[in-house]
Residue frames relative to the residue before (quaternion, step in Angstrom):
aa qw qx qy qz dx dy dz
X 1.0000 0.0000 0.0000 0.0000 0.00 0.00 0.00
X 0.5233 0.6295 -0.3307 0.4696 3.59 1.21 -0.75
X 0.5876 0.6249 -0.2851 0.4278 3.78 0.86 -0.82
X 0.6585 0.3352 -0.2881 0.6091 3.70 0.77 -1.60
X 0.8039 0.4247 -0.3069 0.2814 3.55 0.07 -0.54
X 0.4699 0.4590 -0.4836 0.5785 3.42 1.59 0.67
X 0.5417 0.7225 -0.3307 0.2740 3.56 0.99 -0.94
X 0.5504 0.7183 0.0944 0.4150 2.53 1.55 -1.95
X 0.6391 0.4381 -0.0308 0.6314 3.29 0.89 -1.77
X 0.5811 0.5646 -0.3965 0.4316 4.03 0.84 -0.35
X 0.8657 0.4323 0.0274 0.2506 2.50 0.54 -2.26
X 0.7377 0.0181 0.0500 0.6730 3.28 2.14 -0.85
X 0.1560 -0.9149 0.3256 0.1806 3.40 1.11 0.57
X 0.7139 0.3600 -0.3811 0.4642 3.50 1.22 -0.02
X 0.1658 0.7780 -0.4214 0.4354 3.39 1.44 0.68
X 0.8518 0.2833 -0.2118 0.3864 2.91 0.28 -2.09
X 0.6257 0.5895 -0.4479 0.2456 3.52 0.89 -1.11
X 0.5734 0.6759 -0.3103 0.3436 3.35 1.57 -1.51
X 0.5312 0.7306 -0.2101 0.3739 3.55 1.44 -0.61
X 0.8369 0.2125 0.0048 0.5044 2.60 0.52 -1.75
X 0.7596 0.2298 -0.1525 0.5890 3.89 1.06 -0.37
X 0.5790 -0.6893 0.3075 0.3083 3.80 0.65 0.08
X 0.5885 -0.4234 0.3175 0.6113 3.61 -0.46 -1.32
X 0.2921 0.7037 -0.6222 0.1801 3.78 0.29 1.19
X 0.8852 -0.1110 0.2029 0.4036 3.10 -1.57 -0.69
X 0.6559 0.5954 -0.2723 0.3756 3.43 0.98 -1.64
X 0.6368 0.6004 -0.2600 0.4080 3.34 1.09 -1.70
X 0.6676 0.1880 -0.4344 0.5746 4.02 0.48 -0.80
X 0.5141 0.5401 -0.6005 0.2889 3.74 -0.29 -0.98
X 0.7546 0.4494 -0.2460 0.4099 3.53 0.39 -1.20
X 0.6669 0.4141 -0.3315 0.5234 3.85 1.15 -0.31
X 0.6274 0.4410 -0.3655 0.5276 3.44 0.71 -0.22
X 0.7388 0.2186 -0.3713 0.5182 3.87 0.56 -0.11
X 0.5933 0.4437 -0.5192 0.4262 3.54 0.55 0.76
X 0.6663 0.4821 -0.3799 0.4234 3.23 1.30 -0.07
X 0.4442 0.5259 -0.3850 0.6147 3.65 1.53 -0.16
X 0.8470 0.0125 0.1354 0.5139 3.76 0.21 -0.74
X 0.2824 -0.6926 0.5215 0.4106 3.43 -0.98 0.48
X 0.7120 0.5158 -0.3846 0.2813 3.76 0.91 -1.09
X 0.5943 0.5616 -0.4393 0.3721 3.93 1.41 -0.59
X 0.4143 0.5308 -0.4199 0.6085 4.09 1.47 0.07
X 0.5668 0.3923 -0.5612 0.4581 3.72 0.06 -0.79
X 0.7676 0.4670 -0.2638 0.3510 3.36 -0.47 -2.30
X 0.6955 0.5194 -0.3124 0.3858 3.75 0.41 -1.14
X 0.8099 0.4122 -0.1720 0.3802 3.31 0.89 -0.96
X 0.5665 0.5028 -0.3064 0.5765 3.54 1.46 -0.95
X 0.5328 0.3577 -0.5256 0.5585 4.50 1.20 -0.14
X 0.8296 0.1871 -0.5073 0.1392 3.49 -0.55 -0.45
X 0.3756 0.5426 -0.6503 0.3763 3.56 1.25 0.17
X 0.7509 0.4861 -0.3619 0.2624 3.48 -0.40 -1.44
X 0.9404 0.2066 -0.0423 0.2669 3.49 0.81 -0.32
X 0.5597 0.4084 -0.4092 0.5938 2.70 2.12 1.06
X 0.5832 -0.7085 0.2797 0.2822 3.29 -0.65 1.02
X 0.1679 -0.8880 0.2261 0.3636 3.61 -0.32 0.41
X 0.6486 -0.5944 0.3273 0.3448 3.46 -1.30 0.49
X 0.4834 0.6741 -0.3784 0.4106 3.81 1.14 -0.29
């Protein structure tokens, strides 16, 4: 599951976070740096998958 949600985290990076952590903190942090940048969403989003365990 960690896989689609990097995919995910490629392709729409607040996608993945929304995935993997819901509608918290992570989720805007992660739309606001994709809206400054697309690649600081990549990096921002592919850490909190990679390092928050998941809830599924």
């Amino acid at each position: 599951m960690d896989l689609i949600r990097i995919i995910f985290a490629v392709i729409l990076p607040p996608l993945g976070v929304f995935l993997q952590v819901g509608l918290g903190k992570h989720f805007w942090l992660n739309i606001l740096l994709t809206l400054l940048g697309y690649i600081p969403g990549i990096v921002h989003a592919v850490w909190v998958i990679a390092r928050t365990p998941s809830h599924a």
